[in-house]
Every structure is written in C-alpha cells, then in structure tokens.
C-alpha positions as CSV (number, residue, x, y, z in Angstrom):
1,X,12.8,19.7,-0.9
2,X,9.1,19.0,0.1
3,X,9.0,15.5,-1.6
4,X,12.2,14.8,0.2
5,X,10.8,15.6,3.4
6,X,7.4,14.0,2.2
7,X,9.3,10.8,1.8
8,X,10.9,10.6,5.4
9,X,7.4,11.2,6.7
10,X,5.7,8.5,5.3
11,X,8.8,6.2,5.1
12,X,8.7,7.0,9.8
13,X,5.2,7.5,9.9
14,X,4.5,3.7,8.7
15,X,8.0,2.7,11.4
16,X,6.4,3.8,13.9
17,X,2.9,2.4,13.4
18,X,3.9,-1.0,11.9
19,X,6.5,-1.3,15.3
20,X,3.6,-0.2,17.3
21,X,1.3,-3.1,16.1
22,X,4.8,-5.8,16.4
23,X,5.0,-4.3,20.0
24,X,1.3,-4.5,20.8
25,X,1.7,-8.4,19.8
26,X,5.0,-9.1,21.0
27,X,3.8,-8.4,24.7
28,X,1.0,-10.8,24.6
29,X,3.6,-13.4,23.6
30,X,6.1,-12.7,25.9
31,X,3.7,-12.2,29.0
32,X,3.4,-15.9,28.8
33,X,7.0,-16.5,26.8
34,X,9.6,-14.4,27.7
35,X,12.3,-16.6,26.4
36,X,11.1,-16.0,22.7
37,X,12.3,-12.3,23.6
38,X,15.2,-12.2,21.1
39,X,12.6,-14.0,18.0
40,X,10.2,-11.2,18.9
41,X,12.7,-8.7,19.0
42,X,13.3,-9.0,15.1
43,X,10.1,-9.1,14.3
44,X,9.0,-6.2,15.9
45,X,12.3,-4.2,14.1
46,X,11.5,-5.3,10.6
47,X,8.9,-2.6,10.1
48,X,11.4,0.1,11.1
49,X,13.5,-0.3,8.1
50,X,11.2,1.7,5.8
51,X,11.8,5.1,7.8
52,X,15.3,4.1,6.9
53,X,14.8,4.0,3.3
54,X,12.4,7.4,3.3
55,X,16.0,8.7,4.8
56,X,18.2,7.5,2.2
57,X,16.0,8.8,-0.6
58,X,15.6,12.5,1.1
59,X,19.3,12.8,1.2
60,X,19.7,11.3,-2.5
61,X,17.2,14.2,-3.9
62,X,19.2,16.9,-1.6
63,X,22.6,15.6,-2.6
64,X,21.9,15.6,-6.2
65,X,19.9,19.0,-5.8
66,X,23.1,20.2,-4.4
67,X,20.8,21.4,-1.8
68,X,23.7,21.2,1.4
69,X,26.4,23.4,-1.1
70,X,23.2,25.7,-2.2
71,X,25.0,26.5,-5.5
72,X,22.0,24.6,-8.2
73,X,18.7,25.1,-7.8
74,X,16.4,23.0,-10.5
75,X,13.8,23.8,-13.4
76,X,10.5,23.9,-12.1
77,X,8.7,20.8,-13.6
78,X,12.1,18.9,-12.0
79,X,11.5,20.4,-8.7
80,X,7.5,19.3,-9.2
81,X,8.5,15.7,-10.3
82,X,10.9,15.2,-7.7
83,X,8.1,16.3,-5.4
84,X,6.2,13.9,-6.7
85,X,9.0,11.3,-6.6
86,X,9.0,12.1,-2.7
87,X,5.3,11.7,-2.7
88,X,5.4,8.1,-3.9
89,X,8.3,6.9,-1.9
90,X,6.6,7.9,1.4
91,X,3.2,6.7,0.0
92,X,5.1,3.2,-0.5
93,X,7.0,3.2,2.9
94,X,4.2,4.4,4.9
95,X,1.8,1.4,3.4
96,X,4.3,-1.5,3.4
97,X,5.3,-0.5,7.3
98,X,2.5,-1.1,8.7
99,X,1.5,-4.0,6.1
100,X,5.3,-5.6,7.7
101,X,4.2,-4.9,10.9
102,X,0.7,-6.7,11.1
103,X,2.3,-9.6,9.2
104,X,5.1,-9.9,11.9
105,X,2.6,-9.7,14.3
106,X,0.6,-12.1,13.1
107,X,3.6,-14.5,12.8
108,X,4.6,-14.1,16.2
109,X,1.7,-16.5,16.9
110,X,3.3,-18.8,14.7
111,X,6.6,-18.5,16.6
112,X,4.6,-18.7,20.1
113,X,3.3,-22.0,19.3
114,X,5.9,-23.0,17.4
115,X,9.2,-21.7,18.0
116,X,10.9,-23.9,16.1
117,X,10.0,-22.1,13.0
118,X,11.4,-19.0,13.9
119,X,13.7,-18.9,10.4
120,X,10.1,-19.0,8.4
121,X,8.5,-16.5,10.4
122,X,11.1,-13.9,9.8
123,X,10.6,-14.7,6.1
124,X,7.0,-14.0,5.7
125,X,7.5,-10.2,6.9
126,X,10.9,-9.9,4.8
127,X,8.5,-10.5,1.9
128,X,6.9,-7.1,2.3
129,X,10.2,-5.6,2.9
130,X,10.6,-6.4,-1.1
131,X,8.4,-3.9,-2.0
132,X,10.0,-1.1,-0.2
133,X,13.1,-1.2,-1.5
134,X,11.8,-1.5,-4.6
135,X,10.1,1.5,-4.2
136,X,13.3,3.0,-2.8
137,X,15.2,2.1,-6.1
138,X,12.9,3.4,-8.1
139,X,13.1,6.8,-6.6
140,X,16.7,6.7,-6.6
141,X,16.5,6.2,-10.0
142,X,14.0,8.9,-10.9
143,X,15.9,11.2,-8.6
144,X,19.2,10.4,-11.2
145,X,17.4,10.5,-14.1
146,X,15.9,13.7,-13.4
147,X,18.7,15.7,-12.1
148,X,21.2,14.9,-15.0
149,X,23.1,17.2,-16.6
150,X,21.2,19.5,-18.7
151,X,17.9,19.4,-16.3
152,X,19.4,21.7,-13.4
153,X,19.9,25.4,-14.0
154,X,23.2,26.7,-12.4
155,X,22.4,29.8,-9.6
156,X,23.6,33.2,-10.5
157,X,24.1,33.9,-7.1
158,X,26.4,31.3,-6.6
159,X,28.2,30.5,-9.9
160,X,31.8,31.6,-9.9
C-alpha cells in the first residue's frame, strides 16, 4: 500500500507546486489584465491534473490488491514491485507538475501580450500533460500485470 500512497504524494505534491508557480504568474497578469481571468484560469489548473492521476493509480493497486475487501494479500516481491510501481508514478507526477506549471506560467506572458493566442498557449502545457498519463498507463498496466491470477496468494484468514 506504500507505493500507492507514494504515488498520490508525488502525483499532489507536484499539483500543488506546479499551481503555486501558474498562480504566482497569473496575478502579475491579471493585476494589469483582469479580463484574461478565465485564459489564466486554465492555465493555472492544468498542473492539478497529475494529483489526479497519482489518485487513480492508488485506487487501481488497492482494488486489484483487494485491499478494501481485505480477503488477498500478495507475494512479497509483488508487494515490493508494486511499491516500486507507486514510486515511479509519483516520481513522474511530481516532476511533470511542476514542469506543466512553469510552462503555463511562462505562457501566460504569451497570452498577456497576445491574447489572441490563447488556443496555442493552452497547447504548450497540454504537451507535458502527455507524459503523465503516460506514466499513469504504464503503472496501470504494471499494476495488472502483476496482480494476475497466479501472483496473489489467497488469505487463510479470510478464504471461505
């Protein structure tokens, strides 16, 4: 369960620093723009999506640990890969947050002087975004491969 909590810390961790430096630039625009409020406003957002993502992938390695019903536990070396399948995801999430958010911020100076090209500034941070879910697919993946049949171990305490 560590690596699925691991993931939701890096995957937040990085939302809330790549928001905070979006924020920190979106006031400097909108202290002299305040009409480009709703063009900042999805910028500043974009890097929140990855504490999203650390969230989906801790519930996919707890739901396929069976870890709400508490009735299969996993062999060891599963349990260590899926910690290391956490460790990844949030290492991922946590990076390409705040990599999102200092490339939104730096196109909100594109959208300040030009707000015309609002469409293409949402489009440079989106590119980032690619590599978080990526990220997030591949640990969904690793997460099914590794907890197919034959790789968990039933709990006697439990089993019927």
């Amino acid at each position: 369960m560590a690596g699925a909590m691991l993931a939701v810390l890096g995957g937040c961790v990085g939302s809330a620093r790549g928001i905070r430096l979006a924020a920190g630039q979106s006031a400097g625009v909108l202290s002299e723009k305040p009409e480009l409020f709703g063009q900042m406003l999805v910028l500043m957002a974009l890097p929140g999506t990855q504490g999203f993502y650390g969230f989906i992938g801790a519930i996919i390695i707890a739901l396929r640990v069976n870890l709400l019903a508490g009735g299969v536990t996993v062999a060891p070396i599963v349990g260590v890969a899926l910690l290391f399948v956490g460790i990844a995801l949030g290492s991922v999430l946590w990076r390409s947050a705040v990599y999102q958010g200092e490339t939104s911020a730096a196109c909100m100076n594109l959208v300040a002087r030009r707000p015309e090209q609002g469409g293409r500034a949402i489009i440079m941070p989106a590119l980032v975004e690619t590599y978080a879910v990526v990220a997030l697919l591949a640990a969904i993946l690793m997460t099914l491969w590794l907890t197919a049949d034959g790789l968990t171990v039933t709990n006697p305490l439990t089993a019927g």
